[in-house]
C-alpha positions in Angstrom: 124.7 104.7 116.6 127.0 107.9 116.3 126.6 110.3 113.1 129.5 112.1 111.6 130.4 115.5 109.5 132.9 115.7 107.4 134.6 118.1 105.4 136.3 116.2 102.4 138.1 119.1 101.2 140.3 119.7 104.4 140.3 116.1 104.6 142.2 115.7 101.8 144.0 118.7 102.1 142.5 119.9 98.9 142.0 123.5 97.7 138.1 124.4 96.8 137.4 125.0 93.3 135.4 128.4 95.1 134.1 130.0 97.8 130.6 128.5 97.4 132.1 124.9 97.2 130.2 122.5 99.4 131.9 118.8 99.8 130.5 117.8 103.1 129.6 114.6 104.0 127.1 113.3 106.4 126.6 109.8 108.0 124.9 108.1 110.6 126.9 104.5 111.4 126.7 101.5 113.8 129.3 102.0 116.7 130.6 98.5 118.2 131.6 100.3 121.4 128.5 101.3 122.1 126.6 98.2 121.1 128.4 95.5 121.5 126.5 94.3 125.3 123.3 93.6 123.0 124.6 93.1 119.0 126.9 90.8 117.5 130.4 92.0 118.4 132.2 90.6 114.8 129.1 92.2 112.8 129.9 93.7 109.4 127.6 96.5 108.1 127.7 97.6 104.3 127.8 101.0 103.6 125.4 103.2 101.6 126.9 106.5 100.0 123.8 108.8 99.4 123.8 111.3 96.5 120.2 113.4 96.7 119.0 115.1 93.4 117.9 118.6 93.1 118.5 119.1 89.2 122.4 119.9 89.5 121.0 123.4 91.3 120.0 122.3 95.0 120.8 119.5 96.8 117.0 117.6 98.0 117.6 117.3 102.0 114.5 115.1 101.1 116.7 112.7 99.7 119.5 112.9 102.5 118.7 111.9 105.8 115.4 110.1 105.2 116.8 107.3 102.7 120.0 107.3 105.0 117.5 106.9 108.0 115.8 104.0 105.9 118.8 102.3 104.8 119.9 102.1 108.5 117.2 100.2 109.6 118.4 97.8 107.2 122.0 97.3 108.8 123.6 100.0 106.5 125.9 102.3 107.7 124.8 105.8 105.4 126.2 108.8 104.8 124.9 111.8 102.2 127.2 114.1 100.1 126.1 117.4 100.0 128.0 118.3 96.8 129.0 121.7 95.1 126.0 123.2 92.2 125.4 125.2 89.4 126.2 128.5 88.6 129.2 128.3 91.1 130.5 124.7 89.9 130.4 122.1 87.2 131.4 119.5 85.8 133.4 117.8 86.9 133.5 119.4 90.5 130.5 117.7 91.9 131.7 114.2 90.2 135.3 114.8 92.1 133.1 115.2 95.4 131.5 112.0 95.2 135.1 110.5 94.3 136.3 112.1 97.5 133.4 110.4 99.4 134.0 107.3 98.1 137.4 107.2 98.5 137.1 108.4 102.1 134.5 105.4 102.9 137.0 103.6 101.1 139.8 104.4 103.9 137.7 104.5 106.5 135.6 101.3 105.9 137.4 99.3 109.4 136.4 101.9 111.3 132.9 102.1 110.3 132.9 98.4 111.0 132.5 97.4 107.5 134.0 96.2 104.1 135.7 98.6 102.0 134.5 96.3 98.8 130.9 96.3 100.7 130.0 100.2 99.2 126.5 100.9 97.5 125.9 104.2 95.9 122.4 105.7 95.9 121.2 108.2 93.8 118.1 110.2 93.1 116.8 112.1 89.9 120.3 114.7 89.1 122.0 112.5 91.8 121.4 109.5 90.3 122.8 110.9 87.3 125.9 111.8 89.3 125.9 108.5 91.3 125.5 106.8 87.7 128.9 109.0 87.0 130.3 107.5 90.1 129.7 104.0 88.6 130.9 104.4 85.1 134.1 106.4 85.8 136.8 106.8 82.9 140.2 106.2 83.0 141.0 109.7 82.1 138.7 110.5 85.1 140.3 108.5 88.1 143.4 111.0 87.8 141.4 113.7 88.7 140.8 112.8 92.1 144.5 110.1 92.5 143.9 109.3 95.9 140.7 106.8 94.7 143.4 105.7 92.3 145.8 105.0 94.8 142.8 103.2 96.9 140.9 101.0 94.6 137.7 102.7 95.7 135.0 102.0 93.5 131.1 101.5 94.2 129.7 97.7 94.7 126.3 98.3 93.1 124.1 101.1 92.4 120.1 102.0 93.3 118.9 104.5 91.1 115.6 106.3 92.2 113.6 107.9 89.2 117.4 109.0 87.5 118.2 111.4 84.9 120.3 109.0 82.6 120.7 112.0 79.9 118.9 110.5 76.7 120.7 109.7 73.1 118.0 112.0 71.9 116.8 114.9 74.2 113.7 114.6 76.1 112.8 117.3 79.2 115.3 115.8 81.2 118.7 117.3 79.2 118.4 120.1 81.1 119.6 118.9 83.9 122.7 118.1 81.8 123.3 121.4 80.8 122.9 122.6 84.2 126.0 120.0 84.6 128.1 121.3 82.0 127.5 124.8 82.0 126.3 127.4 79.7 128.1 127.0 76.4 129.0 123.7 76.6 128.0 122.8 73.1 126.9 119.0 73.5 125.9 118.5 77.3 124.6 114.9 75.7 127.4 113.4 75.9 126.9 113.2 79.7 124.4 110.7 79.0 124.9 107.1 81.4 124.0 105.3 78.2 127.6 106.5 76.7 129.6 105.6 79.5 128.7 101.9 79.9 131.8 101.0 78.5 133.8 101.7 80.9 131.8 99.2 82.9 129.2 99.6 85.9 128.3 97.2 88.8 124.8 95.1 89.7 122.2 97.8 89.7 118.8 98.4 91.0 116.7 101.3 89.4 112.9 102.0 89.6 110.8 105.0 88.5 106.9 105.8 88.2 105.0 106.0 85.0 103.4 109.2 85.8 107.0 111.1 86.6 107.1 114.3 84.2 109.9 115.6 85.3 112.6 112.4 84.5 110.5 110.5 81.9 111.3 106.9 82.5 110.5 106.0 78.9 113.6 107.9 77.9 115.9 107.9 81.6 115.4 104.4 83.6 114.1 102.3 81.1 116.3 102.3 78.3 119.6 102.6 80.7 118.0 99.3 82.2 117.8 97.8 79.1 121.2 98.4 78.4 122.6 96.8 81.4 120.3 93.7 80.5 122.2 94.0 76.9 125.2 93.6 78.5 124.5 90.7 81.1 124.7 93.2 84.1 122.7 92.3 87.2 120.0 94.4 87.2 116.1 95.6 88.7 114.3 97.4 86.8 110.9 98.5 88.8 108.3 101.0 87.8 105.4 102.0 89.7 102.1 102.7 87.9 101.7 105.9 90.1 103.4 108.7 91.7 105.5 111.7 90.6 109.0 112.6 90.1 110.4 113.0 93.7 109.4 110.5 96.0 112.3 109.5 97.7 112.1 106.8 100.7 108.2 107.1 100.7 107.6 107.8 104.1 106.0 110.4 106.1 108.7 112.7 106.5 109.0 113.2 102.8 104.9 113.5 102.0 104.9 116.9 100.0 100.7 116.6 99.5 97.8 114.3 99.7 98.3 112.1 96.7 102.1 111.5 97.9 100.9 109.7 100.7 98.7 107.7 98.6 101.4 107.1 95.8 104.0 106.7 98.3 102.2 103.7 100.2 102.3 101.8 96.6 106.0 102.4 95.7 107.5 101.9 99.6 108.7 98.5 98.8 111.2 99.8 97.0 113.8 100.0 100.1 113.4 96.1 100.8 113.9 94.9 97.5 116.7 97.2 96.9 118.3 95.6 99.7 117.6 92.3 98.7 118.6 93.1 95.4 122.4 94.0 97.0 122.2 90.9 99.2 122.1 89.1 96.2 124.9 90.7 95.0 127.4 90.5 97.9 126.2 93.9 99.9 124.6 92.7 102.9 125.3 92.5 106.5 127.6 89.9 108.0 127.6 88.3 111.3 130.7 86.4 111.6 
């Protein structure tokens, strides 16, 4: 396997909003030249854009390398976007990033070995949010990034871990979507996944824990799920009796105490029925 780094800004030979500006991405991917004496030689992986949470202020390196690590194992080829945050940059700088990483999995897909309509995006709490963004894009907001215009790019499916989905009525949760928008942005609501549904959203897997504070799944994951269902869009919706907000692949490089490791042992199935979920609907590896 080879990992890469990329600068999406250079690129796409285009200017940063600001100084502080991130728009990196990070993968780790299969390469055929190096494994082709022992693997199938006509293999196809799928690809798995990563979008870690943090709250729109940090970007979790908890949920970076660790899902991309678990995702891998699965055949994926993965890659993390370590996008641009609040106070330096809002909306909708950090959803142009993830349009740029799309776009440039997009062009790159026969390089990577893969199928450019074979993309998944992942998100987690904030990043799910945005990944959820990434899924329900407007018309109006294509042209603000035209080369995924040009391309076609668009995500395959979604897996949503414990998401902010930005309730119809405000929960503890809307702050993350005024950390979004900015201070005196007078409705930050309107960010909310359950308003953008109609400008349609692929198969999606979500799950969440009962006992998550921070992104109740009563008002995030549950009703957004619900939704989908309304609307006769493949979709998982699983929630886990126990664990907090934040536990990302469930393994032991993302423990942060005791009970983690106890609550992470019950939710670790996750990661296999998310990829059984995508086989299901067309994102799976191919030998042909």
């Amino acid at each position: 396997m080879k990992v890469t780094n990329i600068d999406l800004y250079k690129y796409f030979n285009e200017p940063k909003p600001n100084k502080q500006a991130r728009g990196f991405l990070h993968g780790i991917f299969f390469d055929h030249d190096l494994d082709d004496l022992e693997m199938c030689p006509k293999r196809v992986h799928p690809m798995m854009l990563v979008i870690p949470g943090g709250g729109y202020c940090f970007v979790s390196r908890r949920e970076a390398n660790p899902v991309c690590l678990a995702f891998a194992n699965e055949g994926f080829n993965c890659f993390w976007l370590d996008y641009s945050i609040s106070p330096y940059s809002h909306y909708p700088t950090m959803l142009i990033e993830a349009m740029m990483a799309l776009t440039y999995l997009h062009k790159k897909a026969k390089y990577f070995h893969s199928n450019p309509k074979q993309i998944a995006v992942s998100g987690f709490s904030a990043g799910g949010h945005l990944a959820g963004m990434l899924g329900t894009l407007s018309e109006e907001e294509k042209t603000l990034f035209p080369p995924l215009l040009k391309s076609g790019a668009k995500a395959a499916a979604l897996v949503l871990g414990y998401p902010v989905i930005g309730p119809l009525e405000k929960d503890c949760s809307s702050q993350y979507l005024g950390i979004l928008m900015g201070e005196g942005d007078p409705n930050p609501d309107r960010m909310s996944l359950l308003r953008r549904l109609d400008n349609g959203i692929p198969p999606t897997y979500i799950w969440s824990t009962k006992e998550d504070t921070t992104v109740p799944p009563d008002t995030n994951a549950k009703p957004f799920a619900e939704a989908l269902k309304e609307r006769n869009i493949p979709c998982l919706y699983r929630l886990y009796e126990h664990g907090p907000h934040g536990l990302t692949s469930c393994d032991p490089n993302t423990y942060l105490a005791k009970q983690d490791h106890r609550d992470a042992d019950a939710a670790r199935g996750w990661i296999r029925e998310a990829v059984q979920f995508l086989a299901s609907n067309g994102v799976a590896v191919i030998d042909r």
